[in-house]
C-alpha positions in Angstrom: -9.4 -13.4 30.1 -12.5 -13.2 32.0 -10.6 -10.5 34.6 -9.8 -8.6 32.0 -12.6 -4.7 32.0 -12.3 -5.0 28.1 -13.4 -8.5 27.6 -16.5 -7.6 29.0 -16.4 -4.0 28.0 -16.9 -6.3 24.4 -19.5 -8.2 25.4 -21.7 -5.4 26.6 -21.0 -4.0 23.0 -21.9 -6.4 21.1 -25.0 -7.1 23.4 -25.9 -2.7 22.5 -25.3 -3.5 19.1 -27.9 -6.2 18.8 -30.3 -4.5 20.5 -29.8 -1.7 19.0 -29.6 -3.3 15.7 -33.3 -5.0 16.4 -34.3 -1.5 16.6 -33.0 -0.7 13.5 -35.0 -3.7 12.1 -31.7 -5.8 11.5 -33.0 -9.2 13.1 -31.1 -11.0 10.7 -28.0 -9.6 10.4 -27.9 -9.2 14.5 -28.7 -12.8 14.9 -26.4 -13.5 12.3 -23.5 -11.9 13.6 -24.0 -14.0 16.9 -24.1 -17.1 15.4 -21.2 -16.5 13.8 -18.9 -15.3 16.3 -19.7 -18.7 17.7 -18.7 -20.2 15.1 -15.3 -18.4 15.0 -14.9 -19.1 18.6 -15.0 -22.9 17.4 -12.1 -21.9 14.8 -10.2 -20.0 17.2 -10.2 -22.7 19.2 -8.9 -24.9 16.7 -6.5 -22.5 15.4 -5.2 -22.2 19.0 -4.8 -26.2 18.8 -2.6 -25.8 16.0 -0.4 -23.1 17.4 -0.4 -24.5 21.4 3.6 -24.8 20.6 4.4 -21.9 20.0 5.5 -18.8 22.4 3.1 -15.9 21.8 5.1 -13.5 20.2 5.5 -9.8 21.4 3.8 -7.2 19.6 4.6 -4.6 21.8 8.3 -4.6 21.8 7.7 -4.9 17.7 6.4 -0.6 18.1 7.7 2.2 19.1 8.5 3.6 22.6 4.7 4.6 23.5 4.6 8.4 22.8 5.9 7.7 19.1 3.5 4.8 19.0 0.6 7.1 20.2 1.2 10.0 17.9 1.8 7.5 14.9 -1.5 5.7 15.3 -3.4 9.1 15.5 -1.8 10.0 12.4 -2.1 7.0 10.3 -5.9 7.4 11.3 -6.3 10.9 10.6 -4.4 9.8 7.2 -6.8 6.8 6.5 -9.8 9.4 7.4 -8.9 11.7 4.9 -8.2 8.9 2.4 -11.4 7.4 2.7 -13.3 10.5 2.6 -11.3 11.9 -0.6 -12.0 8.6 -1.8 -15.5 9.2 -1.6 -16.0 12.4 -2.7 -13.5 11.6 -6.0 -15.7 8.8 -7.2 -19.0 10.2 -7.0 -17.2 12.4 -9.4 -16.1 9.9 -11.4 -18.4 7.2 -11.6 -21.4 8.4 -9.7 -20.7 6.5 -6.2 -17.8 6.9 -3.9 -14.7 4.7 -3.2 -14.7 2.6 -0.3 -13.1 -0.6 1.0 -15.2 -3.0 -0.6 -16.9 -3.0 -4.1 -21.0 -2.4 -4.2 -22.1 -5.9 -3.8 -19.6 -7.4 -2.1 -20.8 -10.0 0.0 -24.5 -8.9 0.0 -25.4 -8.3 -3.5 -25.5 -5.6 -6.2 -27.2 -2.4 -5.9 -25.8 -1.5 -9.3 -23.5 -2.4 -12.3 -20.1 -1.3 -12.0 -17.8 -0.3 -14.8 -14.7 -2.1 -15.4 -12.6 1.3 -15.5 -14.8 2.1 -12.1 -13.3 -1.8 -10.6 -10.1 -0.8 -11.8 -9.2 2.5 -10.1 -11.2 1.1 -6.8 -8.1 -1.3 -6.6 -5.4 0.9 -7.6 -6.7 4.0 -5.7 -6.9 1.6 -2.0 -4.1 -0.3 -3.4 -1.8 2.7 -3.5 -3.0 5.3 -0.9 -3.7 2.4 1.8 -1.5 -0.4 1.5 1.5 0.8 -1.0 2.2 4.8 1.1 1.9 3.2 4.2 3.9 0.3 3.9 6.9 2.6 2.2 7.0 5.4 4.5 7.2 2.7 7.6 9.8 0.7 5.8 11.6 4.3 5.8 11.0 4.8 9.5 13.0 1.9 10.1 10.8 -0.7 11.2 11.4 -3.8 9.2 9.0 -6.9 7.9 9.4 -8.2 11.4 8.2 -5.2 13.2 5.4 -4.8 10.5 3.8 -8.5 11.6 4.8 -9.2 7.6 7.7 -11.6 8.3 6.9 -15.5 9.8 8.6 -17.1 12.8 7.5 -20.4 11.6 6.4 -20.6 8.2 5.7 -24.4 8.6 3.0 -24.2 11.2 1.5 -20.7 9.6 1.0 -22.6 6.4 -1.0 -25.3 8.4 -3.4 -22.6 10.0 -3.7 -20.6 7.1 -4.7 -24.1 4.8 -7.0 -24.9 8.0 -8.9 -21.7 8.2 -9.2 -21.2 4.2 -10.3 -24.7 3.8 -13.1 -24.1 6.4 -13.8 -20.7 5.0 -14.7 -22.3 1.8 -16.7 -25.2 2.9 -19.0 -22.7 4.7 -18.6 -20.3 1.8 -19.7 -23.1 -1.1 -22.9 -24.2 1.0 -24.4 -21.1 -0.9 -25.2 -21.3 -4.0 -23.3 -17.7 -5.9 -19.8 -19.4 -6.9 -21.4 -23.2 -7.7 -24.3 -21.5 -10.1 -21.2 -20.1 -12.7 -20.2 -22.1 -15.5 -16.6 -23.6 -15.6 -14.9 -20.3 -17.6 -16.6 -17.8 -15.4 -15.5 -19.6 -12.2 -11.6 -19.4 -13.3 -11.7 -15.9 -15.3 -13.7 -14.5 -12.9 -12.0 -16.4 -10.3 -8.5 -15.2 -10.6 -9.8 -11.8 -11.6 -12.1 -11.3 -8.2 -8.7 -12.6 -6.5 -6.4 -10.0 -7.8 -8.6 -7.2 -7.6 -9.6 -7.6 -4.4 -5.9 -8.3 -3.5 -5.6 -4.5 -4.5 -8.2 -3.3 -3.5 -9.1 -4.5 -0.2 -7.1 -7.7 0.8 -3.2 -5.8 0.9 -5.1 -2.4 2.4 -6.5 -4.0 5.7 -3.4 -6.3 6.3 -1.0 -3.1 5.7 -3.3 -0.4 7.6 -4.5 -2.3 10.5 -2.8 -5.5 11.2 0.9 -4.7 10.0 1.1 -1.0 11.5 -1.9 -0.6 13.8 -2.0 -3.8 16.0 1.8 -3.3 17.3 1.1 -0.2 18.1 -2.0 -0.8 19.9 0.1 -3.8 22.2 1.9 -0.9 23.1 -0.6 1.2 24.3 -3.0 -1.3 25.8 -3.5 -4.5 27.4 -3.3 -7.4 25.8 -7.0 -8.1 25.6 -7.6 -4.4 24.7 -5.4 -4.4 22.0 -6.6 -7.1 20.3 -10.3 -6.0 20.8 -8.8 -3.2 19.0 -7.2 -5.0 16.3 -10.8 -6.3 16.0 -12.9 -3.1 16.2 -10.5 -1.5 13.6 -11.8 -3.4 10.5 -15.3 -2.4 10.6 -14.1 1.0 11.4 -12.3 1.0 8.0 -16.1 0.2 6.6 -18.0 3.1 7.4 -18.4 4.2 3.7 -20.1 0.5 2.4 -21.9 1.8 -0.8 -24.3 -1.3 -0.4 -25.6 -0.7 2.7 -24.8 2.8 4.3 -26.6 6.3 3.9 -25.5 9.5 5.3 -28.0 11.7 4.2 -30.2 11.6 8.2 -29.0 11.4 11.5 -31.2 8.2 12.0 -29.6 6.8 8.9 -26.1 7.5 10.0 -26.8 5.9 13.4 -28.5 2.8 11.2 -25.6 2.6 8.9 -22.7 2.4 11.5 -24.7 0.0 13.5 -24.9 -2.2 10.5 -21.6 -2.3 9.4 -20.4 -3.3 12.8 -23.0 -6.0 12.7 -21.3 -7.5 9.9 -17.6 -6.7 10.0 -17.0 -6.8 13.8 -16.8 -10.8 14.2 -14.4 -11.5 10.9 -12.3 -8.7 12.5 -12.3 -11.1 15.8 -10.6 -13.8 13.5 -8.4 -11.0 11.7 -6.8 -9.9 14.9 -6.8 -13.4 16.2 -4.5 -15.1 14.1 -2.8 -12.2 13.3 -2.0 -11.8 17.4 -1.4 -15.9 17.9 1.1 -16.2 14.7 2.7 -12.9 14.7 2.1 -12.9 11.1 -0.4 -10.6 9.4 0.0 -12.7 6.0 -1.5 -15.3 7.9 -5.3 -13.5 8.0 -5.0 -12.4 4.7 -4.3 -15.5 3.2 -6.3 -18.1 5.2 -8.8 -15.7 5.9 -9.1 -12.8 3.0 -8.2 -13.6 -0.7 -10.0 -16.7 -1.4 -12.4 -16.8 1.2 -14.9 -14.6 0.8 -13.3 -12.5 -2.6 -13.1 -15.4 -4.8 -15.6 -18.2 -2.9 -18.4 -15.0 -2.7 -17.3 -11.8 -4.9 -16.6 -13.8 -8.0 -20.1 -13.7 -8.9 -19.7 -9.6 -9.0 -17.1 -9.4 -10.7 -18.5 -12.0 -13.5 -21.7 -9.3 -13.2 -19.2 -6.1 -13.5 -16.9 -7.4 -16.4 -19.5 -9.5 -18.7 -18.0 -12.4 -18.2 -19.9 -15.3 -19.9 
């Protein structure tokens, strides 16, 4: 690993985007970010513990001859551009603030109360454009679950990370205080209401976009090491639109924005690729590392907040 340009063309990165995000006055979030990637270097490690078995399985011969591969990952991100932006510009419309991957709140706290008609068609709208199109008009290209990461080579020991990685998640998740401070009813009906949502509207999107159709692709154009620093640099690019924490309106607020949202979504999408890389299996983020942990363990709260759920 530590001959490989792109492993330190990563650290140099990240070490830019602290500095840079100290200059944007995001001490916390910078010194955050570090610690956790540390942390996630612990679970990776485990996680690799769990998996030393196993062969590591071949995303590359799981795309396309390279020139297809090429052409379809600039498509399926001039595609998730436009969806993204239309997204935006259709709910400012709509409901005053546009659509992006997560709801306004999510993770970080509420800048505003959204309707539930507003939470509905933010799940349905990345649910269908994101996840649902671009799963069907792969499937019709011939690749099958196999090729799309969605199908396990060992279901036995995928099971054991993902139960390893959630029940971690949610230890960590649970020392704050959001999910423990509901009452009984709120914690199930807001529960299993924050889980399907978010299922919708963010969980099935990523897993689809960039882990089932994106990562394969990206083993065939790159490296290994490359590739899955791509796999990892993808998620926050997904992110640029976080109504909680990004403004476009000034240069210097566009630079602070992007900056910010790589602060926080660049290490989770380290563990994202990473398991999704080791197992072969892109179910195996989403579920150990997605759904519950942080959409129900952290978002529940919101969607208590969004749906007046007492």
């Amino acid at each position: 690993m530590v001959r490989q340009r792109s492993f330190w063309g990563a650290i140099v990165f990240w070490l830019l985007l602290v500095l840079s995000g100290m200059h944007f006055h995001y001490r916390n979030e910078a010194l955050g970010g570090s610690v956790y990637i540390l942390i996630l270097l612990v679970e990776m490690g485990l996680v690799a513990l769990l998996t030393r078995k196993r062969s590591m399985p071949d995303l590359a011969q799981r795309a396309p001859e390279r020139r297809i591969a090429l052409q379809e990952t600039l498509a399926l991100w001039v595609y998730g551009a436009i969806i993204l932006a239309m997204g935006q510009v259709l709910g400012k419309r709509w409901f005053g603030e546009g659509i992006a991957l997560h709801l306004n709140g999510s993770l970080v706290g509420a800048t505003r109360v959204q309707s539930p008609a507003e939470v509905y068609t933010w799940a349905a709208y990345n649910g269908f454009f994101l996840a649902l199109i671009p799963y069907v008009v792969f499937r019709m290209r011939g690749f099958s679950r196999e090729a799309l990461n969605l199908k396990s080579a060992n279901w036995k020991n995928d099971t054991l990370v993902i139960f390893v990685v959630m029940a971690i998640g949610v230890a960590l998740d649970l020392t704050g205080h959001s999910f423990r401070q509901l009452t009984p009813h709120q914690q199930l009906v807001g529960g299993l209401l924050s889980f399907v949502l978010h299922l919708f509207g963010t969980d099935l999107p990523i897993m689809i976009f960039i882990y089932a159709i994106l990562v394969p692709r990206y083993f065939r154009l790159a490296s290994p090491m490359t590739a899955f620093l791509l796999g990892a640099a993808s998620y926050p690019a997904m992110h640029v639109f976080e109504s909680s924490w990004t403004h476009y309106d000034t240069f210097s607020h566009a630079i602070a924005s992007v900056i910010l949202v790589f602060l926080v979504f660049f290490p989770p999408g380290l563990m994202k690729s990473f398991l999704t890389v080791r197992t072969g299996n892109a179910w195996v983020h989403m579920w150990g590392y997605h759904a519950v942990t942080p959409h129900v363990t952290v978002d529940t709260r919101l969607i208590v907040h969004d749906f007046d759920i007492r």
